[in-house]
ZAMARGU-4260 file (C-alpha; in steps of 0.2 Angstrom, whole numbers, plus 5000, padded with zeros to 4 digits):
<rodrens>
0) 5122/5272/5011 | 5126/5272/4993 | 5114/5275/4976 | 5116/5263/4961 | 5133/5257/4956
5) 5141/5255/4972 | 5145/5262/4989 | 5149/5278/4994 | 5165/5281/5003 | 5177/5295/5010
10) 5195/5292/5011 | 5206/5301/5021 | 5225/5299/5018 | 5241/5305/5030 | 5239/5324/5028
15) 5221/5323/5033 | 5216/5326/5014 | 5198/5320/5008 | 5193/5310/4993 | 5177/5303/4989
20) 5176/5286/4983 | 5159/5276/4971 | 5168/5260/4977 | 5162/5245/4965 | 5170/5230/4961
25) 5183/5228/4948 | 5187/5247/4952 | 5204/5254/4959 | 5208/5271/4968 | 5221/5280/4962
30) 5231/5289/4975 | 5247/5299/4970 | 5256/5289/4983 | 5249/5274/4976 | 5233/5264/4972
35) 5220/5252/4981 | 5205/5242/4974 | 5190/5246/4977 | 5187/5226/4984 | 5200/5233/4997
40) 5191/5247/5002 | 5173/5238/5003 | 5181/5225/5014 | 5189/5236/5027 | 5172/5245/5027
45) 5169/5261/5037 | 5182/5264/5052 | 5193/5254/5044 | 5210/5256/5037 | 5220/5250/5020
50) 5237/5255/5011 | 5240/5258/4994 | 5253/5248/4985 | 5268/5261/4989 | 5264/5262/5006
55) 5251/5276/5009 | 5238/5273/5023 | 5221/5278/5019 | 5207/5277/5033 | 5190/5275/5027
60) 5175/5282/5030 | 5156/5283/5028 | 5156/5304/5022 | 5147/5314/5031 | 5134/5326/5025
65) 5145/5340/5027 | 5159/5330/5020 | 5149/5324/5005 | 5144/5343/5000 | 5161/5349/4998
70) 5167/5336/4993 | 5153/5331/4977 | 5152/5337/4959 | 5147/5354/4956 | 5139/5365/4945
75) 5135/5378/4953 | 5143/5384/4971 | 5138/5373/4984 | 5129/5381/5000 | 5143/5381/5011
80) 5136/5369/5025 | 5140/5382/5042 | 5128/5392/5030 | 5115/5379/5025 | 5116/5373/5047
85) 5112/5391/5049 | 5097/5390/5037 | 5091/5375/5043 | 5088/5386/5061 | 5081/5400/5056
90) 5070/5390/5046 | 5065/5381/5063 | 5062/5366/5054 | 5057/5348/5060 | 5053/5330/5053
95) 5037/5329/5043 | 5036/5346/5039 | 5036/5354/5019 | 5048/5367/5011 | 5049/5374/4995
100) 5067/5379/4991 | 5071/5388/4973 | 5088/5387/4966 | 5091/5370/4968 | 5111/5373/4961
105) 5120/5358/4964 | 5109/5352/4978 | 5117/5353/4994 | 5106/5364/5003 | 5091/5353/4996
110) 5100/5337/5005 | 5100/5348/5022 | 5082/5351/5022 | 5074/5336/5015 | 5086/5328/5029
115) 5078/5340/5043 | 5061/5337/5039 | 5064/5319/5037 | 5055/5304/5027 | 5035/5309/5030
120) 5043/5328/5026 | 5045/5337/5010 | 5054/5349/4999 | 5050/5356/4983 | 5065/5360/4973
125) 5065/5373/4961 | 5080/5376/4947 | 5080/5384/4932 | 5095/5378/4922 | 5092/5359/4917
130) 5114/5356/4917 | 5111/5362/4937 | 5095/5351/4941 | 5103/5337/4931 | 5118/5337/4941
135) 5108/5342/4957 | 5098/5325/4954 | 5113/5315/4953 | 5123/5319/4969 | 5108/5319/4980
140) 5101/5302/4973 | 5121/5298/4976 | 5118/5300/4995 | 5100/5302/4999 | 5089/5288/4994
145) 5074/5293/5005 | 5060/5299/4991 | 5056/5312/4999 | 5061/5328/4987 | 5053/5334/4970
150) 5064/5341/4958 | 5053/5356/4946 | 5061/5364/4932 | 5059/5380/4931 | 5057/5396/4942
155) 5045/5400/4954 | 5036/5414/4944 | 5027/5400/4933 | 5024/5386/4944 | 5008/5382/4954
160) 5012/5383/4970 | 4997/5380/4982 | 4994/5394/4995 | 5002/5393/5013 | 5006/5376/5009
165) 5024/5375/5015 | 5032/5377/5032 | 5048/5387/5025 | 5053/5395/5010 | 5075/5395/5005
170) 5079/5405/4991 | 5096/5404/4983 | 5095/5414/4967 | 5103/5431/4961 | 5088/5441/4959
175) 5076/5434/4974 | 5062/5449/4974 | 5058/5442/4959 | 5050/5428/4965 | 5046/5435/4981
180) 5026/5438/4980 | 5024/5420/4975 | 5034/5414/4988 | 5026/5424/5002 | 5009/5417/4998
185) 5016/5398/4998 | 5021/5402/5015 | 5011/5396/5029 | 5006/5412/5043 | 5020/5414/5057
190) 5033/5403/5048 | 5049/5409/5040 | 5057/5414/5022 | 5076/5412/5020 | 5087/5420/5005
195) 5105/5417/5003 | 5113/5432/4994 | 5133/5436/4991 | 5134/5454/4994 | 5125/5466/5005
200) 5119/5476/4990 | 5107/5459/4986 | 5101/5461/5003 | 5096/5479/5001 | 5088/5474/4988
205) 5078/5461/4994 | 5072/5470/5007 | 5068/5486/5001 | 5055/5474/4988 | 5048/5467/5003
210) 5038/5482/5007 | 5023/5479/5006 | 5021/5460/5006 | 5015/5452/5025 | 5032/5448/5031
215) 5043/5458/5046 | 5063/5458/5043 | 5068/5446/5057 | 5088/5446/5054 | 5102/5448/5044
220) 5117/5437/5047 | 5135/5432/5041 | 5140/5414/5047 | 5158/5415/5053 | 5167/5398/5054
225) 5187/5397/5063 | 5195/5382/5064 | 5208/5378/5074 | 5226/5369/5072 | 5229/5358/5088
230) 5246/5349/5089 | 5249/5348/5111 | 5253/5357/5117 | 5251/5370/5104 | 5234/5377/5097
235) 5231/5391/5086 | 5219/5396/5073 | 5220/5386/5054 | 5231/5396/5044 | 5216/5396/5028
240) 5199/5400/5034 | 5184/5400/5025 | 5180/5418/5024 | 5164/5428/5020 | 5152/5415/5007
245) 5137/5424/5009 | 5124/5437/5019 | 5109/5426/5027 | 5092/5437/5025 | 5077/5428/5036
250) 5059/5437/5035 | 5042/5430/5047 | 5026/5431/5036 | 5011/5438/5046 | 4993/5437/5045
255) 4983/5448/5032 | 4968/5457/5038
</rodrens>
């Protein structure tokens, strides 16, 4: 794994914190307990361990998609990945199969669905601010080199979607009713429509525009997520959780008569 200019790395030191790493030749980590070169990274490889030069120990690793979304440049606000695991469910999504998302924002949820649906799948990415799709473009060509996502600028409202051509819809924007008719009629018969909204207001919202398009309310969720702290023989919950991030609203078009 890797895109041009090196290979990507996670390095974890002592205190279980995360850093991640383009590790290239000629280049040097800088840790504040010291610093190890790049050469020293790429040679322990994955699994591996290495020590800066005052001592620190560093175990290195290939990141994880989960580790690679919180821990890549930003934007916008990431989907946080319990809510984008969440998404890929309700969604119901398997290899080969197409979604549209809008809202591309820094591109982690668009690296959890073009991963679901796999190299013969597709998603159609959506983003309206060209600082956000530039910077969407980056990280995921940083860890996804599988061509199997499209990048549109622009919103929904204008593009030329093809009718029930995708098998799910994600929408992460502010103001989702907007391009919600469109949406709906890119969405195949019995399959699903995602939105990720902040507040329980946007929800209402969302819903109460939905009258009268062909989709049934199937749920509204809040992802929780509790970590716990185990040093035997203690355990206890994490001190800092990551609380409320967003409200999950998940319709089911119908057939029209």
């Amino acid at each position: 794994m890797g895109g041009v200019g090196g290979e990507l790395l996670l390095l974890k030191d002592s205190k279980g914190r995360a850093f991640l790493v383009k590790a290239r030749k000629g280049g040097v980590f800088h840790h504040h307990r010291g610093m190890v070169p790049h050469e020293a990274l790429l040679e322990a490889g994955p699994g591996g361990r290495v020590k800066t030069h005052l001592g620190e120990e560093l175990s290195v690793h290939r990141p994880t998609l989960e580790e690679y979304v919180l821990q890549m440049k930003r934007s916008a606000t990431p989907t946080y990945p319990k809510d984008a695991g969440a998404i890929l469910t309700l969604l119901d999504l398997s290899p080969g199969m197409r979604v549209l998302e809008a809202g591309t924002g820094s591109g982690g949820l668009t690296l959890f669905l073009a991963r679901a649906v796999g190299p013969e799948g597709l998603v159609d990415t959506y983003e309206r601010r060209p600082q956000h799709l530039k910077q969407a473009v980056e990280n995921i060509r940083a860890f996804w080199r599988v061509e199997n996502i499209r990048f549109h600028e622009g919103g929904l409202e204008e593009a030329p979607l093809e009718k029930e051509a995708y098998d799910g819809v994600a929408l992460d924007l502010m103001e989702p009713w907007r391009v919600l008719p469109q949406a709906v009629e890119a969405l195949k018969r019995d399959r699903f429509l995602v939105a990720y909204l902040p507040n329980i207001t946007q929800a209402l919202e969302l819903i109460a525009q939905a009258e009268g398009l062909p989709l049934a309310l199937e749920r509204v969720l809040e992802v929780g997520w509790r970590e716990w702290e185990v040093r035997l023989p203690v355990a206890h919950p994490r001190f800092q959780q990551v609380g409320h991030t967003a409200f999950l609203v998940a319709f089911r078009k119908w057939k029209v008569s």
